[in-house]
N, C-alpha and C positions, 0 to 999 in steps of 0.2 A: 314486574308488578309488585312483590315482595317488598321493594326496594322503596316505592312511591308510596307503600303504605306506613312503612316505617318512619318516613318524614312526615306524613298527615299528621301521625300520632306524636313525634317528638314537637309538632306546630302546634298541636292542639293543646299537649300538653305546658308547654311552657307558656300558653295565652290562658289557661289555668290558672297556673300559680302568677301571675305578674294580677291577674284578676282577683286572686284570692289576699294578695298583697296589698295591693291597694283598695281593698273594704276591710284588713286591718288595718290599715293604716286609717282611716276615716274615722272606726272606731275607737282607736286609741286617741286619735283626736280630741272624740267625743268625751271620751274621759280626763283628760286632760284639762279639757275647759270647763266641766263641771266642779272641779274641784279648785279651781282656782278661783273660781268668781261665784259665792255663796250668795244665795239667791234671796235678797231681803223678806220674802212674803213668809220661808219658813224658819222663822222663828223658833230655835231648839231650846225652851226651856220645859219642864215637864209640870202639866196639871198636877194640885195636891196640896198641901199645906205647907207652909213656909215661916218660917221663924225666922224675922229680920232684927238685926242689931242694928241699933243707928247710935253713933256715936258723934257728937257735937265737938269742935277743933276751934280754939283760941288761941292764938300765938302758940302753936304745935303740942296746947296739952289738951287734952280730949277730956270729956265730960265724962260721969258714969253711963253708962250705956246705956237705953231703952229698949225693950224690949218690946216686938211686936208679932201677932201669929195672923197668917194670910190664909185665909182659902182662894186658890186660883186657882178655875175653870179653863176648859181646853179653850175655848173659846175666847179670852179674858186677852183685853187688847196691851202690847208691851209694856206703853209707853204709863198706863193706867195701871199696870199690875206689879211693875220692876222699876219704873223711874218714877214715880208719884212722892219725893221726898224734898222738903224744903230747904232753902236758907235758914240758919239761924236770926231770929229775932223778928220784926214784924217787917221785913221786907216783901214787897209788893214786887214779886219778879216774873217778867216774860221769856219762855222757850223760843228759840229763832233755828233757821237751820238745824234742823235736828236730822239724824241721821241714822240708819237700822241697816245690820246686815243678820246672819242666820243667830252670832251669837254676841253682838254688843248696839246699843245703844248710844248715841252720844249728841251732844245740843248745846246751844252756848245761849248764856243767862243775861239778860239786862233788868238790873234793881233801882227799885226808886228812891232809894236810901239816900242821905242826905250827909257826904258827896252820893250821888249814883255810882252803883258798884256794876262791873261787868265781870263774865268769868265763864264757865263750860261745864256741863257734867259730863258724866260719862259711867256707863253701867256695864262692865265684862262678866261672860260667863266661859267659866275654862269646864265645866262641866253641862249637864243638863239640870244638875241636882245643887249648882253651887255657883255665885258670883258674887264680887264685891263692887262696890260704887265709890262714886263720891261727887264732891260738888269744889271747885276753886274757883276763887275770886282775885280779880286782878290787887296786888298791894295787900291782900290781907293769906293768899296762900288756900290750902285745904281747909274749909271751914265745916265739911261734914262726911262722912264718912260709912259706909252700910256694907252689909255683909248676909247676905241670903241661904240658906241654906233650908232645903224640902229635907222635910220629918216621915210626911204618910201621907195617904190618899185622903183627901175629903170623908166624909162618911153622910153627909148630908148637905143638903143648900142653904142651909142656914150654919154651918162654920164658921 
């Protein structure tokens, strides 16, 4: 009787661990596929004030800079708070295909410029507190250029 008990237990035991095995394994799964495929809806960049450079490109020499200060809200949608930068000059352009994942933006541009210009943006953030942009157009290159970086928190709604 000793004997049959001792095999219950080595059965039991080993239907255990092959159990406890395979829900790591599920989990580590789960983790796995979280981290590979960043989920567009959370957008990592941080509420607060932002002081953006934009810098204008003409045959690869850049303008003096301009200086601009942002107040963004948690709320504050990407595309309106981190891509909201033009073409140079009075070009009438449309965003198509545009594209979001947790920490970049990107969209391809059609101008009504006279030839019509086409070209992509695209906005990286390698931080939550820092990214840079830009804007290229086909036959003319990088035509503009941005650079993001948060200062501080808001302090009011009117910043």
């Amino acid at each position: 009787m000793n004997h049959s008990i001792k095999n219950a237990w080595c059965l039991c035991r080993s239907s255990a661990v092959r159990l406890g095995l395979g829900l790591l394994l599920i989990v580590m799964a789960g983790f796995g596929s979280s981290t590979s495929h960043a989920d567009p809806a959370d957008f990592q960049a941080m509420p607060g004030l932002w002081k953006i450079t934009v810098r204008k490109l003409d045959h690869g020499k850049s303008s003096p800079p301009s200086i601009l200060w942002h107040c963004i809200d948690e709320g504050a949608d990407p595309w309106v708070a981190f891509a909201n930068f033009s073409v140079p000059g009075d070009s009438q352009c449309q965003r198509s295909d545009m594209h979001r994942s947790s920490t970049a933006l990107a969209w391809t541009l059609s101008c009504s410029d006279h030839p019509p210009a086409h070209g992509r943006g695209r906005v990286d953030f390698d931080s939550a507190e820092h990214y840079t942009a830009s804007i290229v157009l086909q036959d003319r290159g990088e035509v503009v250029r941005v650079e993001g970086k948060r200062h501080a928190a808001c302090t009011s709604a009117n910043d």
